[in-house]
N, C-alpha and C positions, 0 to 999 in steps of 0.2 A: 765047385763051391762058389756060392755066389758070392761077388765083392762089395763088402761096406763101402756106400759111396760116402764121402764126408761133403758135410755144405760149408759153406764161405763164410769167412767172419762178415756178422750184416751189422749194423747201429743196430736191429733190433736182437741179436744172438749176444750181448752186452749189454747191461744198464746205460746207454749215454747219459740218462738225467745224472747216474750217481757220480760219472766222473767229472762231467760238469759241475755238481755241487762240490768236490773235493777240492776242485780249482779255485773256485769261484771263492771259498771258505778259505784255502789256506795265503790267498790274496789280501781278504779282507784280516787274518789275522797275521799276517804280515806289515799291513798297512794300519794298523791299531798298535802294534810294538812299537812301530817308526814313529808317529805321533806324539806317545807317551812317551816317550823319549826328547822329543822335541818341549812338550810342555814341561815336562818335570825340569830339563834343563835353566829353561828360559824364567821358572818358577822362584826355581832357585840364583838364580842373578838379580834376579827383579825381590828377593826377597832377604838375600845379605844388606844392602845395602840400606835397609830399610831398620835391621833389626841394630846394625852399625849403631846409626844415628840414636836409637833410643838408648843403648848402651851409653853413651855421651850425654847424653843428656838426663839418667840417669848419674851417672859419675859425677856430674858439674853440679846437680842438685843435692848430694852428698857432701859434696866440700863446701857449697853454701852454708848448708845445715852447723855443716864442724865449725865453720867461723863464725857463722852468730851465735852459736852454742857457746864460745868464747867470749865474742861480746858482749850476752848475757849473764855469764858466772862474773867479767871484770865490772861490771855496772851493778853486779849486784854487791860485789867487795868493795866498792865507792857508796852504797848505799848504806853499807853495813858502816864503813867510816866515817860519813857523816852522821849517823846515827850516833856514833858514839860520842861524836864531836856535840852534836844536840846535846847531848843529856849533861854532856859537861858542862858547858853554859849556861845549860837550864838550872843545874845544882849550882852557879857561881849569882846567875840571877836571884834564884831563893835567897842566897847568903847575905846581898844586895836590898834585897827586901827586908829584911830582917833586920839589916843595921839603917836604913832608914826608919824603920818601923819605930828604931830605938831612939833614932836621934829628935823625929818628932815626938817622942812621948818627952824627951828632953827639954826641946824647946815648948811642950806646953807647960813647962814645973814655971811656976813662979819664979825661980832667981834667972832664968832667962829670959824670962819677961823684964825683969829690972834691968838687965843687962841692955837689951834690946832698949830699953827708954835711956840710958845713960848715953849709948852710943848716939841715939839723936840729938840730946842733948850737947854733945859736943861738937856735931854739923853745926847745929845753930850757933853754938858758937866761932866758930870757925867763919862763916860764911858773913857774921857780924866784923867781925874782922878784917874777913877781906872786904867789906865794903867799908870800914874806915880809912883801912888803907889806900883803897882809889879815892876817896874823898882829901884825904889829905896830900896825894897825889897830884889832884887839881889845885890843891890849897897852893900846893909847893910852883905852882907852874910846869909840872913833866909832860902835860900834855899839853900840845900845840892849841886843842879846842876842847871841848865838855861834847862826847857824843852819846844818847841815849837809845838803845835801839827798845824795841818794843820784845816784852818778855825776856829770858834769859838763854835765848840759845847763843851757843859758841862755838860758827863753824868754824872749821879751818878750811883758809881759802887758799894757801898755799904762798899768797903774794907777799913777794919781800918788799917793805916798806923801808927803804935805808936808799942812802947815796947824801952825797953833799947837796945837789940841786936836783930836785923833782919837780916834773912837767906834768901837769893833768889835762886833758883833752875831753874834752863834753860833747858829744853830737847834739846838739839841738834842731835838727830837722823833723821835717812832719812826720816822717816814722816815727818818732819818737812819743807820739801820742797812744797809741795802743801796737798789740802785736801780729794784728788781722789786718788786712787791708779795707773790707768793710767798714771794721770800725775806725780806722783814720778816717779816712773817707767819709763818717759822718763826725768826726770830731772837727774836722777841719772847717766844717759851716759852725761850730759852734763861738760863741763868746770865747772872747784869751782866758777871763777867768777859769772857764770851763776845761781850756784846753790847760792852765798852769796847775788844776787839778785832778787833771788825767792821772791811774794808776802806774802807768810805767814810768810818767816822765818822774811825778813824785817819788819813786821808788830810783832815779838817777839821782836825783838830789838830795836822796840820805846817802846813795852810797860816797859818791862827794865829800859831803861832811864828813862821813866815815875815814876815809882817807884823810881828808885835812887835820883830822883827829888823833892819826897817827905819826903824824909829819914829825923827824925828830926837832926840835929846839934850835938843836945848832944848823940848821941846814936853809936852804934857800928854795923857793918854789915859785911857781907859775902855773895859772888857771885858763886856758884856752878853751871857748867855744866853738863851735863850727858848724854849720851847713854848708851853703854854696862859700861863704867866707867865712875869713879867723878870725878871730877878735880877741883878745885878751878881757877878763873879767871885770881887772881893774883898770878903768879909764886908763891911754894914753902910756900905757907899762908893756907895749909891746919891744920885744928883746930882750926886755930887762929880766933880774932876775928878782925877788922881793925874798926880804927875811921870814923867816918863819916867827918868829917872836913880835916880827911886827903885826900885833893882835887886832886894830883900824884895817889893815889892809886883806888880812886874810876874810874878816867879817865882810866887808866889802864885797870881796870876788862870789863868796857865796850866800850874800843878799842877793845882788848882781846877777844870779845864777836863777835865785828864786823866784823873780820877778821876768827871766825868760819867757816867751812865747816859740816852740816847735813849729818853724816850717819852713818850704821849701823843699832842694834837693837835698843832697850831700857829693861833697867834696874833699878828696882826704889828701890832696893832692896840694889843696892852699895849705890846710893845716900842718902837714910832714913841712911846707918849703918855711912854713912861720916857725916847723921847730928850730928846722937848720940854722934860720937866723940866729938862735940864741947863742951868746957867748962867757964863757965857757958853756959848750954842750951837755946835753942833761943827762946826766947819771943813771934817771929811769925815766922812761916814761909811762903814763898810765892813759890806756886809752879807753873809754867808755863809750859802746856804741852799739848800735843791732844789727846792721847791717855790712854791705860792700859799698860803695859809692854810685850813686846814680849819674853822676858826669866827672869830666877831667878838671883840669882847669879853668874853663870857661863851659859855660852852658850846652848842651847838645841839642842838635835839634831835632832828632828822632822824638816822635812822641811817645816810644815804648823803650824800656830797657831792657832787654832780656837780662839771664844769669849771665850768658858768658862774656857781654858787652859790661853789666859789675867787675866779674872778675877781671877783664880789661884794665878797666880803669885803678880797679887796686894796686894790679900788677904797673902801669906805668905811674901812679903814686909811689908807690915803692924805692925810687930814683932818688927822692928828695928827702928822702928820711936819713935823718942824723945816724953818720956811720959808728959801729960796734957800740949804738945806743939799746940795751934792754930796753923791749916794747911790752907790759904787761896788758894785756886786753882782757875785760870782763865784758863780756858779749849777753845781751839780752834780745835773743831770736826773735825774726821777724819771721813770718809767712811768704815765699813766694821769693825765697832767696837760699837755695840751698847748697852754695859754693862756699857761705859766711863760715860757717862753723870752720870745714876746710881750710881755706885761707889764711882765717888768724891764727888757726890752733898752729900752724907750719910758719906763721909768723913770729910767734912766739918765741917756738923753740928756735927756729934759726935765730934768732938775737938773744939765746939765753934768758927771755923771760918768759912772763908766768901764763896763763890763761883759767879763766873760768868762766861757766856759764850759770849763775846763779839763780836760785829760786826767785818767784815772786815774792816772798817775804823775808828777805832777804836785802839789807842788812839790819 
């Protein structure tokens, strides 16, 4: 019997390609599980943290919501309260309407009309009145002088007019001509007439009179001028103190006054040492002036003054002024001194008197 010979396993008695592809495929789908495993992982860490954040920020724009949701309903229950608070006022305003409505239909009746003429009627009498009584006033001697100011106004100027002996102090320097520097400046080329009819200096010399006007009867006074020096108004009456009753002399200090010429510097330094002279020292004093002082007591020789070389010299004027004497200053501003106002108004009050700065029509 003859023998089946058997052949060898060859690469060709097998598929090589097929086992090669089984390889080859169950590599690649090994290597595709790994991967997707890698991604989906990394997908999802990359994609918590993401969804995190919108959650939160979601939540935080929900509780916004809820509090201005709040804020809204209580601004609207303030809206609704003031509404109702309107309409109350608005119903108290009609009521208001209504009874004005009535009261003019009132005052257009005829007997309010008579009424209304009665009442004036009785002003004028009244006002008749009180002007016989200042007439008989002057008749009787109570005022010191007759002063008449122009129209009928009645400030209050606050200044106390009383004491036994009253001191009045006049600046008469060239400031005293206007309240510009310009216009001194051309006032000061002009004729005396022109400058003793200057608006400010005239408007010194009512208020003056004014003052002397109220001088009490029983008391004693003095009229001091002043620029670079002091002078008393009444000839050769320096220290002294003069009566008030004596009616020659007070006429005197302010004719005396009238017939002034503004100019020069100012000095407040002679006049404070001419108060101290007086004896018995004065009760008030009234000082009248626009400014601070342009020198001490003797002349400067700077050709310009500044503000704080004024204030200087105030300040060491200050020295010679009659102690725990009331200093009353009526200040009429000047231009190009703006320490003045400061100065006297703390001058004032430190010695207990008065200060004002008056209008130009005024007194």
């Amino acid at each position: 019997m003859a023998r089946i010979r058997r052949r060898g396993l060859t690469p060709s008695s097998l598929s090589f390609l097929d086992i090669m592809s089984c390889g080859f495929g169950a590599a690649i789908l090994l290597f595709l599980i790994i991967k997707h495993n890698i991604d989906s992982g990394a997908t999802a860490a990359l994609a918590a943290p993401d969804l995190q954040s919108e959650i939160s920020l979601l939540e935080e724009e929900i509780l916004v919501g809820k509090n201005n949701l709040v804020v809204v309903k209580n601004t609207i229950a303030d809206i609704d309260e003031q509404l109702v608070v309107a309409q109350g006022l608005a119903r108290e305003i009609r009521v208001e309407i209504d009874e004005l409505s009535g009261h003019n239909r009132e005052l257009s009746t005829e007997s309010s009309k008579s009424k209304l003429e009665e009442l004036k009627t009785d002003l004028i009498k009244l006002e008749q009145q009180k002007k016989a009584l200042e007439e008989k006033l002057e008749e009787t001697g109570e005022s010191a002088r007759a002063f008449a100011g122009t129209g009928d106004r009645a400030y209050v100027t606050g200044l106390k007019i009383g004491g036994k002996r009253l001191l009045i102090l006049v600046d008469s320097s060239a400031s005293m001509l206007d309240k510009t520097i310009i216009n001194i400046l051309r006032r000061r080329n002009m004729s005396d007439d022109k400058k003793r009819k200057a608006p400010k200096w005239q408007q010194t010399i009512k208020v003056v009179e004014w003052l002397s006007a109220k001088l009490p009867l029983d008391s004693q006074f003095q009229l001091y001028s002043f620029n670079t020096e002091a002078a008393a108004l009444v000839p050769n009456t320096e220290g002294e103190w003069l009566n008030v009753r004596d009616q020659d002399k007070l006429d005197t200090a302010i004719n005396n006054l009238t017939r002034l010429v503004p100019s020069e510097g100012t000095s407040l330094a002679n006049v404070f040492e001419a108060a101290s002279k007086l004896r018995p020292k004065p009760d008030n004093i009234y000082l009248i002036t626009d400014g601070l002082p342009t020198q001490g007591k003797k002349p400067s020789r700077q050709t310009t003054v500044s503000g704080k070389d004024r204030l200087k010299f105030f300040n060491n004027a200050l020295v010679a002024l009659p102690e725990r004497t009331p200093v009353n200053v009526i200040l009429t501003p000047i231009e190009g001194d703006p320490y003045a106002a400061i100065a006297y108004w703390r001058l004032a009050r430190r010695t207990q008197g008065s200060f004002i700065s008056p209008s130009k029509d005024w007194p």
